[in-house]
C-alpha positions in Angstrom: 0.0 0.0 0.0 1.3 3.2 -1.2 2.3 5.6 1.7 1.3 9.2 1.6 2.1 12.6 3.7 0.2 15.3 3.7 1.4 18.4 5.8 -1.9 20.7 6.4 -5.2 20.2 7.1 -7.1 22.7 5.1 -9.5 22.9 2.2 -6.7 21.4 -0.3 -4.9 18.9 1.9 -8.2 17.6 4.0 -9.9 16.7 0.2 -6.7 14.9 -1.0 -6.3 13.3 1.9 -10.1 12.1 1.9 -10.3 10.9 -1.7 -6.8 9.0 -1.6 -8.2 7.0 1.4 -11.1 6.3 -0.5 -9.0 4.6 -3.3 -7.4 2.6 -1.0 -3.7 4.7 0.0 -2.4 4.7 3.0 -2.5 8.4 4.1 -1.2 10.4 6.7 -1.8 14.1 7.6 0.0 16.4 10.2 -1.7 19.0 11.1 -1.2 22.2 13.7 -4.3 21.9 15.2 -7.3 19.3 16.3 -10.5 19.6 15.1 -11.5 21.0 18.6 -9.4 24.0 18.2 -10.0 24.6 14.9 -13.7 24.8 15.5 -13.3 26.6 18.7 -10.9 29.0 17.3 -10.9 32.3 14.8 -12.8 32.7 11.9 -10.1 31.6 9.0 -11.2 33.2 6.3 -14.3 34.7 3.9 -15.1 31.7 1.1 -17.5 30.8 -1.4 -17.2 27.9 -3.0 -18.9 27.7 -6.4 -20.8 24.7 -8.5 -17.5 23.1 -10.2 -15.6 22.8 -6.7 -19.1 21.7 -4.9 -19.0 18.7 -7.2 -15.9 17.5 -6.5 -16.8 17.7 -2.5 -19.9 16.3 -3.1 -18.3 13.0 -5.5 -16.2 12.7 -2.1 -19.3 12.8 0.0 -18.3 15.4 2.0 -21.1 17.7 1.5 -22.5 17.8 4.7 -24.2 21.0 4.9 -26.0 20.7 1.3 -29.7 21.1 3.2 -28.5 23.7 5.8 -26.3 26.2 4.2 -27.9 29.4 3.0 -27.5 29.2 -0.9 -25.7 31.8 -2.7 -28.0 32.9 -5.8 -26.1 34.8 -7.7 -23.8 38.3 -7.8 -24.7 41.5 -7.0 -22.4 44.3 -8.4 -22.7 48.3 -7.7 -19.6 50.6 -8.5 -19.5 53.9 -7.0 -17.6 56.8 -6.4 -16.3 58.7 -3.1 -19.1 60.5 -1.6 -22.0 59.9 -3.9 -25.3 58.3 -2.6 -25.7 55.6 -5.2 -23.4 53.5 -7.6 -23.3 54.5 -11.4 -23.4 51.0 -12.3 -25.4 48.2 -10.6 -27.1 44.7 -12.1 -27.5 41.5 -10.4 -27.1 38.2 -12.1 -28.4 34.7 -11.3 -25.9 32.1 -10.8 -27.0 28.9 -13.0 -26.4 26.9 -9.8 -25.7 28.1 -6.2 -22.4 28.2 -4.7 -22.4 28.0 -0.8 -19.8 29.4 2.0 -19.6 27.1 5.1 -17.5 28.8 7.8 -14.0 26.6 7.7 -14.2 26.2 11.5 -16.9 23.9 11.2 -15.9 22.5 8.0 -12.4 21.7 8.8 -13.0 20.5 12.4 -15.6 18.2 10.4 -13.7 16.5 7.9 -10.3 16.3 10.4 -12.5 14.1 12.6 -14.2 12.5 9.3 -10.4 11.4 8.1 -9.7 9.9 11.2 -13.2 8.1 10.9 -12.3 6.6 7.9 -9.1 5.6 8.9 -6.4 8.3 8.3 -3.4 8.7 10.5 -3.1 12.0 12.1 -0.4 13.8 13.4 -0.5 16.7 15.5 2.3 19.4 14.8 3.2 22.4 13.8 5.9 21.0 10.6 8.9 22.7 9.6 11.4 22.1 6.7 13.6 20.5 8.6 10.7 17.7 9.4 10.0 17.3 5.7 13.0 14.9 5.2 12.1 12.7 8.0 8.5 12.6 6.1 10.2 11.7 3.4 12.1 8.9 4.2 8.8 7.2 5.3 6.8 8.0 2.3 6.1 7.5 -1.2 5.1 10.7 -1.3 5.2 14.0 0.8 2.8 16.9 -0.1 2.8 20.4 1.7 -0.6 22.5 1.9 0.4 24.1 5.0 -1.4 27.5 4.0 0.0 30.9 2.9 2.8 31.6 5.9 6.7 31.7 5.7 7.6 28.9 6.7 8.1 27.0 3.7 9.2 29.8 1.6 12.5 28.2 2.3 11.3 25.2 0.1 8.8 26.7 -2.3 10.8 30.0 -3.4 8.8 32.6 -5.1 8.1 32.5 -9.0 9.3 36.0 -10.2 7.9 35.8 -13.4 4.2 34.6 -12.3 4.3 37.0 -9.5 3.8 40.7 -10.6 3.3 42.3 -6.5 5.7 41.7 -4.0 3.3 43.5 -1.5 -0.2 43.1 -0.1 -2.0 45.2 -2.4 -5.5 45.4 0.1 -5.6 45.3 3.8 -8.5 43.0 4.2 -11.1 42.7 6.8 -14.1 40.4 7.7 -16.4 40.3 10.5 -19.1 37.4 10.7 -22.7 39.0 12.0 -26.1 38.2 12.8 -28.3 40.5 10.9 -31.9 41.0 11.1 -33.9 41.6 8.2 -33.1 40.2 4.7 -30.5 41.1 2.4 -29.9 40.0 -1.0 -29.2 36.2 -1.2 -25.8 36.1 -3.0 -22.8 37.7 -3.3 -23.1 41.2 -3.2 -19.6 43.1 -4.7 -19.8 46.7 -4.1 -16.5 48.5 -5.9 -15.2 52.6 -5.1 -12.2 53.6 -7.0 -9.7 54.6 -4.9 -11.0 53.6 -1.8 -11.8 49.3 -2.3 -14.0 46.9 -2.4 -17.1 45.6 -0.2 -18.5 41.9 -0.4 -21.4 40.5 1.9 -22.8 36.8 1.5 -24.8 34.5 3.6 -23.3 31.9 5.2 -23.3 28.6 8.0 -21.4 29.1 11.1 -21.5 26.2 14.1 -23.8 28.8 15.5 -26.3 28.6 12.5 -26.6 30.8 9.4 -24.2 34.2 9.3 -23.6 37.4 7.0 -20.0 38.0 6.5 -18.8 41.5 5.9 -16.1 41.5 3.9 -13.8 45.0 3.3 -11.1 45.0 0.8 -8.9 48.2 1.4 -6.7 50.3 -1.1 -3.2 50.5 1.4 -3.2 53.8 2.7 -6.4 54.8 1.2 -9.4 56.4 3.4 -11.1 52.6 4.1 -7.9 51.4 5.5 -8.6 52.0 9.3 -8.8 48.2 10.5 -5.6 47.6 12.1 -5.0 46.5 15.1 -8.5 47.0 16.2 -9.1 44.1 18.9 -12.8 45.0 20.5 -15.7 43.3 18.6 -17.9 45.8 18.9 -15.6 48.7 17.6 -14.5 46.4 14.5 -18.6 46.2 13.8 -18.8 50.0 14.2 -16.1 50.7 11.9 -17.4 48.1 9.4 -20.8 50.2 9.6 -19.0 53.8 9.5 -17.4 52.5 6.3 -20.8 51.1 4.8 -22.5 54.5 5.3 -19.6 56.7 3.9 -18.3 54.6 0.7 -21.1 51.9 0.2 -24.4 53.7 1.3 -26.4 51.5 -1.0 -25.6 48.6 0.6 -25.4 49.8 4.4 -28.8 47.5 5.4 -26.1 44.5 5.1 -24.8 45.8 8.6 -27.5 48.2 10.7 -28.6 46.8 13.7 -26.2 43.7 13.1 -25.0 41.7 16.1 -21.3 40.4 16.5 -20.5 37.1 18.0 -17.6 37.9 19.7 -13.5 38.2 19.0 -13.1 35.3 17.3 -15.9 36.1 14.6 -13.7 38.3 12.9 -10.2 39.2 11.4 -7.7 41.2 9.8 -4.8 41.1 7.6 -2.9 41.5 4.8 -1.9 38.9 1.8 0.8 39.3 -1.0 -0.1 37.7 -3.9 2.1 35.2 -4.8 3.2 31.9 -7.0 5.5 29.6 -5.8 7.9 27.1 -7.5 5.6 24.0 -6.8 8.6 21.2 -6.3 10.8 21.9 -3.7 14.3 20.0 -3.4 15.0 19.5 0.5 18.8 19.8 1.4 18.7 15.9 1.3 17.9 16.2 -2.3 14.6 14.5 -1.6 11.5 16.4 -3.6 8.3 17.3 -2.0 5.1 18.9 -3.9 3.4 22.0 -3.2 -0.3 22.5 -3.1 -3.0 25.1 -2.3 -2.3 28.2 -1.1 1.1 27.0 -0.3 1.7 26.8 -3.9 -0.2 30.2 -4.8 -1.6 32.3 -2.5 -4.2 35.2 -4.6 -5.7 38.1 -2.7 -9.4 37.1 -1.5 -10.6 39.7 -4.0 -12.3 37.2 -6.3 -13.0 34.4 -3.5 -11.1 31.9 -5.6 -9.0 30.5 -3.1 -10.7 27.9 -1.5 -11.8 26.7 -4.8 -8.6 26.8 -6.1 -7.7 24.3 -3.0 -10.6 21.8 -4.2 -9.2 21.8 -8.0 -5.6 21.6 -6.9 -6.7 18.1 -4.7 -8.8 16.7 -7.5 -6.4 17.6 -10.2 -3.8 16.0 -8.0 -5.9 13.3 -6.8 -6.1 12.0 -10.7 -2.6 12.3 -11.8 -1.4 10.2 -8.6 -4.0 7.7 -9.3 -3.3 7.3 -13.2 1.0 7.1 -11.9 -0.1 3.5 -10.2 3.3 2.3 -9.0 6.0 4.3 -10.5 7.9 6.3 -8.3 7.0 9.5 -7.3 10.0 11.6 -8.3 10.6 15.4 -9.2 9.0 14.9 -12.9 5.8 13.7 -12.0 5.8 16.5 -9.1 6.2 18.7 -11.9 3.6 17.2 -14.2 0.9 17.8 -11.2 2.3 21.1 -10.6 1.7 22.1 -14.2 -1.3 20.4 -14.4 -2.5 22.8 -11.6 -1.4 26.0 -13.1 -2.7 25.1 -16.2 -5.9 25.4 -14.3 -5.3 27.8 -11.7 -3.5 30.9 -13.9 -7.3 31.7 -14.9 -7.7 32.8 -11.5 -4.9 34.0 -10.8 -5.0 36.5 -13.6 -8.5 37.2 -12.7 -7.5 38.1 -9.3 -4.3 40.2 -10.2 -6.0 42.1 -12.6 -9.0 42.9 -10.3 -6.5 44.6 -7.6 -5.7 46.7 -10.1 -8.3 50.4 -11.1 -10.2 48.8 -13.6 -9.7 49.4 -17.4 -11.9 51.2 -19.6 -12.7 48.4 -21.7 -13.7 46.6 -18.4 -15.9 49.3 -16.8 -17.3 49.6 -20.6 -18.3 45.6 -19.8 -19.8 46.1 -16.5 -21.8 49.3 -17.5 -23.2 47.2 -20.3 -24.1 44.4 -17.9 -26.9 46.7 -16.9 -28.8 46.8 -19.9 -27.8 43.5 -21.2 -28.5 40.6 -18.5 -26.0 38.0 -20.8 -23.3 40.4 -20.2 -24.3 40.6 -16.3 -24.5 36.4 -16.3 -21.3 35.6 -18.4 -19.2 38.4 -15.7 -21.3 36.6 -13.0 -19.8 32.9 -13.7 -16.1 34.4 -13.5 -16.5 33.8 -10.1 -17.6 30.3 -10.8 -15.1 29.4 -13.7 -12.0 31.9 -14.9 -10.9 30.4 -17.1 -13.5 32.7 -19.3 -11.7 36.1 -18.0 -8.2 35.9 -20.4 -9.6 35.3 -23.3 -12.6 37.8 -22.9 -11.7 41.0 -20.9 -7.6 40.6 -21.2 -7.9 41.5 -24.9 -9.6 44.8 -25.4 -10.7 44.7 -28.5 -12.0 41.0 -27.8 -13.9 42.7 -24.7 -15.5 45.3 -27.2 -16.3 43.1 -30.1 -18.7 40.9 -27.8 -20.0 44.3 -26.4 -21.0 45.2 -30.5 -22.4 41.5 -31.1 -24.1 41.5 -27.8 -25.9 45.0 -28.8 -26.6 43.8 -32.6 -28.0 40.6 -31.5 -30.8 42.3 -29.0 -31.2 45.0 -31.3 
């Protein structure tokens, strides 16, 4: 029985782990925490996970929340500017089927304690490099998805040529609520120029169902007041304050909202990065990035935990067609290619999204409100990039469709 180490327990590594035990492996998975801590502890992140990745989860069996989670509908999108009382440009779009976010406390904590169920070994520790070898030597294979921190840089250097910022580019900020009243069913994406970005979605916390408010901050800019704010109710006032000065037309997402507490909500900053997916320990022994570990992309277009779920199924097929031939530095290669193949769709997506938006861009997303194909095809970026490059990364591709959209409802 072929041997396998996965270090992390996240979106990317708990899926892998789950579908290789189902085809028989032997796997084993080190992670920092137990599934009591990570369900007890800090909200992780803000996700959405959209149809494509749900199908994977689901072919697992792992969708355990399919009749409890509030559905996510569709996207809502309203640009603005500084000051003004409503956007300049607003549609909403149907997704053609829902996505869902499930807080990663509770489904993390689930499917640690469903691996062990089903027979996984787990290990509890924090890895480092140096503990890589010793995984190593026991394994056929050793895979790292230990998230977006430093300490594997060491292994995984940075791809220069993938990776345009060496910076955060937003200071980010999410606070989980309880908010009377109803508010639009799907992702709502509010954009100001200069200032950032607002999202709000409806999600499923351990607690029950949640609205997550979700603030993506230009560095320096007038929205970027988070920082080292501790007190829950101060971090929902200044969530609020911001709603009402830059995104008044979406401000019922937060009056009279109620916080859960410090550990419902977070704050940071991310640099986008890509990683050189095979690392060569100082034993000369290779080991195979994955997930965020392998490339980390600002929240902005909430494709990283899908990303995760692609990166364990892509992996997931390419270790089950190798059948018994070794698991050297080439076919750690192959899957890391085989990932980017897929994952440079969002990657541009999300790059280019960070950056003011061009004209041939905001031409698109005026047009979206007179012309609901428009709205839906920029709607199921989210669900499936690999749509944005050839569409709205050629300008005069972006502008064609605009003319043949118009002629065609004409």
């Amino acid at each position: 029985m072929r041997h396998i180490v996965i270090v992390g327990a996240g979106q990317a590594g708990s899926l892998l782990a789950l579908g290789l035990l189902a085809e028989g492996y032997r796997v084993t998975m080190v992670s920092e925490r137990t599934a009591e801590q990570i369900g007890n502890g800090r909200v992780l992140s803000n996700q959405c996970v959209f149809e494509p990745a749900l199908r994977h989860e689901r072919a697992l069996g792992l969708n355990h929340w399919d009749g409890q989670v509030p559905p996510v509908t569709g996207i809502a999108f309203d640009a603005g500017m500084p000051g003004s009382a409503d956007p300049f440009i607003s549609w909403v779009s149907p997704l053609d089927h829902p996505a869902q976010s499930v807080d990663q406390r509770l489904k993390m904590s689930f499917w640690l304690n469903e691996f062990v169920a089903r027979g996984g070994e787990l290990r509890i520790a924090r890895a480092t490099p140096e503990d890589l070898a010793g995984y190593a030597r026991e394994a056929d294979l050793v895979l790292v998805a230990a998230g977006r921190g430093p300490q594997f840089d060491s292994v995984f250097p940075r791809d220069d040529a993938r990776s345009p910022y060496s910076e955060p580019q937003r200071g980010i900020t999410l606070h989980l609520v309880t908010a009377p009243g109803d508010f639009y069913q799907g992702v709502t994406f509010g954009l100001v120029p200069g200032v950032g970005e607002f999202f709000v979605l409806p999600l499923l916390t351990a607690a029950g169902p949640k609205t997550g408010l979700y603030f993506s901050a230009i560095p320096g800019g007038p929205m970027d007041v988070f920082d080292g704010v501790t007190d829950a109710a101060r971090h929902l006032e200044l969530c609020q304050e911001q709603l009402r000065r830059f995104f008044p037309w979406s401000a019922g997402a937060a009056e009279d909202a109620k916080s859960d507490g410090p550990l419902d909500f977070l704050t940071g900053r991310i640099t986008p990065v890509v990683r050189h997916g095979v690392g060569t320990l100082p034993t000369g022994q290779p080991v195979l990035a994955m997930g965020d570990t392998a490339i980390t992309n600002d929240p902005i277009a909430g494709q990283g935990a899908n990303n995760a779920v692609h990166c364990a199924r892509i992996y997931q097929r390419l270790i089950l067609e190798h059948g018994d031939r070794p698991f050297d530095a080439e076919f750690m290669r192959t899957c890391f290619d085989r990932y980017w193949d897929y994952a440079r769709h969002s990657t541009r997506f999300n790059n280019d999204l960070l950056a003011p938006p061009p004209v041939h861009v905001l031409e698109t997303l005026q047009a979206a409100q007179e012309f609901p194909e428009v709205a839906h095809r920029f709607a199921h970026l989210f669900n499936d990039p690999s749509d944005y490059e050839p569409w709205l990364g050629d300008p005069e591709v972006a502008r064609a469709y605009l003319r043949e959209v118009a002629e065609r409802v004409a």
